[in-house]
MDAnalysis code that builds the backbone (N, CA, C; Angstrom):
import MDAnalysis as mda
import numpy as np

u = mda.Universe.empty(201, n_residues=67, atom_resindex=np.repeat(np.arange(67), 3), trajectory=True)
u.add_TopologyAttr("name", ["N", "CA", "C"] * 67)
u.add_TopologyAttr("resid", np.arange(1, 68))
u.add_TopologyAttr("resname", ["UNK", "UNK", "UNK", "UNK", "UNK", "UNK", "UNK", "UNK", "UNK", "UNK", "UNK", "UNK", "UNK", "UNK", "UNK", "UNK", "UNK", "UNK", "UNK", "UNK", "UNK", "UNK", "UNK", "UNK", "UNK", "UNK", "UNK", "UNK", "UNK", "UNK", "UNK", "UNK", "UNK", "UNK", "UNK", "UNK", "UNK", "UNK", "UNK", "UNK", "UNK", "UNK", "UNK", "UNK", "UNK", "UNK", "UNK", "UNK", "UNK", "UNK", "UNK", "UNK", "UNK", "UNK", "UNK", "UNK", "UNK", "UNK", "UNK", "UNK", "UNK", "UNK", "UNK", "UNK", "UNK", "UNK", "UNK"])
u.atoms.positions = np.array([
    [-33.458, 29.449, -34.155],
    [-32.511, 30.064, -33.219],
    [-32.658, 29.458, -31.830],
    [-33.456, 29.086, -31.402],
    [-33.949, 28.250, -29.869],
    [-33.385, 27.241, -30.147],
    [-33.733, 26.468, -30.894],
    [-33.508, 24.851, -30.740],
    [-31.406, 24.722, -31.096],
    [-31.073, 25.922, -31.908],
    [-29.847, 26.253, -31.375],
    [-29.011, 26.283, -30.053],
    [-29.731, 27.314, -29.208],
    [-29.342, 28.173, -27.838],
    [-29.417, 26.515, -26.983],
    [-31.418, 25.698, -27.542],
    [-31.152, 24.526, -26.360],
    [-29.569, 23.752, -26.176],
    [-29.588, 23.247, -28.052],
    [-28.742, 22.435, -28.215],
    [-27.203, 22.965, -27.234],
    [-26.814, 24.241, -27.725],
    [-25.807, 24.589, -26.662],
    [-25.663, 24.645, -25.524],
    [-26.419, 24.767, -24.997],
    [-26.678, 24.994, -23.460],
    [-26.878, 23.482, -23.321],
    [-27.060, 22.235, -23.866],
    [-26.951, 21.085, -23.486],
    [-25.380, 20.580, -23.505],
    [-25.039, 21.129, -24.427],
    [-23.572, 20.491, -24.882],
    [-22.620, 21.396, -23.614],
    [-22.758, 22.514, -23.290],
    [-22.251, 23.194, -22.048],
    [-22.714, 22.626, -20.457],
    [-23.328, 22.391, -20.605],
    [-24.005, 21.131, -19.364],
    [-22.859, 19.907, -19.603],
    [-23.092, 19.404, -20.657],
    [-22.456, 18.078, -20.311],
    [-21.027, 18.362, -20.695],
    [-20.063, 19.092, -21.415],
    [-18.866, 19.510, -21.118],
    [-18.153, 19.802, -19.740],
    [-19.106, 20.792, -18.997],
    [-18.869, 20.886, -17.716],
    [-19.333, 19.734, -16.747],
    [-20.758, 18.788, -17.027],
    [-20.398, 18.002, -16.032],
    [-19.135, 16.483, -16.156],
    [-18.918, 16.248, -17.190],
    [-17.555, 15.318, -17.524],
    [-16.943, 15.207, -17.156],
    [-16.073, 15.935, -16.371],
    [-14.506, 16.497, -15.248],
    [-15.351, 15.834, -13.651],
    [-16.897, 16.023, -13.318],
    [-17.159, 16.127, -12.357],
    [-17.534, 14.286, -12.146],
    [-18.004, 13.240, -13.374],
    [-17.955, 12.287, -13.122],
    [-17.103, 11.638, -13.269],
    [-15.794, 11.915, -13.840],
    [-14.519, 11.411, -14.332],
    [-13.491, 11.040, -13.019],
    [-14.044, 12.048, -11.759],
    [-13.226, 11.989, -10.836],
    [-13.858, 10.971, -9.643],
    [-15.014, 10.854, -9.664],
    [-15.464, 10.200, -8.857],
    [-15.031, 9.627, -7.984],
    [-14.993, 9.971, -6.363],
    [-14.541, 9.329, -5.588],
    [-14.954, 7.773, -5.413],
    [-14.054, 6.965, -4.252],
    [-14.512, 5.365, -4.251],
    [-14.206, 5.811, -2.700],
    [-14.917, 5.364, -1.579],
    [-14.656, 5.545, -0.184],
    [-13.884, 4.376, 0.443],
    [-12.395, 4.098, 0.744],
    [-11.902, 3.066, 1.140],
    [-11.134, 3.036, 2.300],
    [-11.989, 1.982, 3.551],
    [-11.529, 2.645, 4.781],
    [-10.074, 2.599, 4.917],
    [-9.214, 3.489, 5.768],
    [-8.091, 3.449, 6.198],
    [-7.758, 2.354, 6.799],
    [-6.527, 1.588, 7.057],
    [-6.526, 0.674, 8.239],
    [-5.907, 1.145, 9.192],
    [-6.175, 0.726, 10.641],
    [-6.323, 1.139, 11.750],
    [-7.502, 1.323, 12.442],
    [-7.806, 1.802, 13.801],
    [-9.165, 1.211, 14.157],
    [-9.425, 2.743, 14.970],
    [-8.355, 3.759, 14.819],
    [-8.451, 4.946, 15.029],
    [-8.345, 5.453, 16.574],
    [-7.914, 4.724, 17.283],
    [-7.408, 4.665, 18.640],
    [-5.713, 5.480, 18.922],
    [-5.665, 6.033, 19.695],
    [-4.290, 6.343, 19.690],
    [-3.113, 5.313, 19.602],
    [-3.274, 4.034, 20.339],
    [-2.546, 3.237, 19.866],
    [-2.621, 2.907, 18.592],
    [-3.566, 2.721, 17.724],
    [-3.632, 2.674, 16.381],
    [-4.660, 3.174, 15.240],
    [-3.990, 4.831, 15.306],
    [-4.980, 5.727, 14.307],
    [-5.438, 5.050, 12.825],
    [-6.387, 5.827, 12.125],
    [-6.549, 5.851, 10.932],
    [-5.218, 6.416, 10.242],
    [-4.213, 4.806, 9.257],
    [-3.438, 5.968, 8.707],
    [-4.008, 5.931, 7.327],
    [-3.824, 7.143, 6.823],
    [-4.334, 7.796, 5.403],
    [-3.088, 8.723, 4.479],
    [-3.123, 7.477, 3.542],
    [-2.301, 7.274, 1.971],
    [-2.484, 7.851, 1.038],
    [-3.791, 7.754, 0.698],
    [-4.676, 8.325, -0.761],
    [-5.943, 9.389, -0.176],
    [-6.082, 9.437, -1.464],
    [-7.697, 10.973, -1.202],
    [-8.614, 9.395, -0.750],
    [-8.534, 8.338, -1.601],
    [-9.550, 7.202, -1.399],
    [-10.105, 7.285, 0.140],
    [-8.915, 7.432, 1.033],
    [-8.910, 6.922, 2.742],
    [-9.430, 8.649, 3.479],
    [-8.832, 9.781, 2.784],
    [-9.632, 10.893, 3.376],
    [-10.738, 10.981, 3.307],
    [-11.423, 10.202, 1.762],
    [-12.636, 10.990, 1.082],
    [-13.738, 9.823, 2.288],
    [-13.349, 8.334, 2.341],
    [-13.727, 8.134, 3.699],
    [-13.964, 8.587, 4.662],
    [-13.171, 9.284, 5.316],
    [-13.644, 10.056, 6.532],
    [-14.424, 11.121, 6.254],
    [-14.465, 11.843, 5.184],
    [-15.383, 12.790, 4.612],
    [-17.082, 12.025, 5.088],
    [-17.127, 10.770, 4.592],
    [-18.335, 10.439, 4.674],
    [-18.960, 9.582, 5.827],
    [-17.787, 9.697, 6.475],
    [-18.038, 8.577, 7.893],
    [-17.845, 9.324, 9.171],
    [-19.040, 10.363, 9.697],
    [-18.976, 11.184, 10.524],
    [-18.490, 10.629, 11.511],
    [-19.133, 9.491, 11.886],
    [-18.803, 8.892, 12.926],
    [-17.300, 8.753, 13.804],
    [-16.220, 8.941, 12.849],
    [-14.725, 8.652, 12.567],
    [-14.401, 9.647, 13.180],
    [-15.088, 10.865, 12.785],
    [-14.307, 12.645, 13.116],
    [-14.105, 12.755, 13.768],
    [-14.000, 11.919, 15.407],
    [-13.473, 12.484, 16.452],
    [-12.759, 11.319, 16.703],
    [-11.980, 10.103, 16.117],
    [-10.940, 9.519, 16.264],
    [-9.341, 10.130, 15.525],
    [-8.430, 8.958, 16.116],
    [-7.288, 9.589, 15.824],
    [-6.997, 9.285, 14.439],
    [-6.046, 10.220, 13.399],
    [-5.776, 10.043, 12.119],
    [-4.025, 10.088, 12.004],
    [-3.156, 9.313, 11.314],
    [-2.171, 9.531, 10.933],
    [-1.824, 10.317, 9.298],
    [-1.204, 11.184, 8.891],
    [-0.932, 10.998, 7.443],
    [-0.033, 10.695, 7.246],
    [0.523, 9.523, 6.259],
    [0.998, 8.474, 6.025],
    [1.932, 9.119, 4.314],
    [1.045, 10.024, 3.856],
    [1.552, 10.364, 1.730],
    [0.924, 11.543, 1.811],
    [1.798, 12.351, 1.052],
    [1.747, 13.944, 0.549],
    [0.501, 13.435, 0.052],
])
């Protein structure tokens, strides 16, 4: 009955984590240099998920460019 419960509780682990590596972001900078004359414009999640990880950015200017 254990080596049951493990086995499931493994297969529920990796069911649920599947969706979470499937999506995997790729970080790809926006172009623009983020200046008011010429913001970050942002197209894709690719160019947000960038600024997600590039603190540095968060207080330059951003355009959105795509729903």
């Amino acid at each position: 009955m254990k080596a049951h419960f493990t086995y499931l509780t493994i297969l529920c682990w990796l069911c649920m984590s599947i969706p979470y590596f499937a999506v995997a972001q790729t970080a790809i900078q926006p172009t623009g240099n983020g200046s008011t004359s010429s913001p970050y414009l942002i197209s894709n999640l690719s160019e947000l998920y960038w600024i997600s990880q590039n603190s540095s950015s968060w207080d330059k200017q951003f355009q959105q460019t795509a729903n």
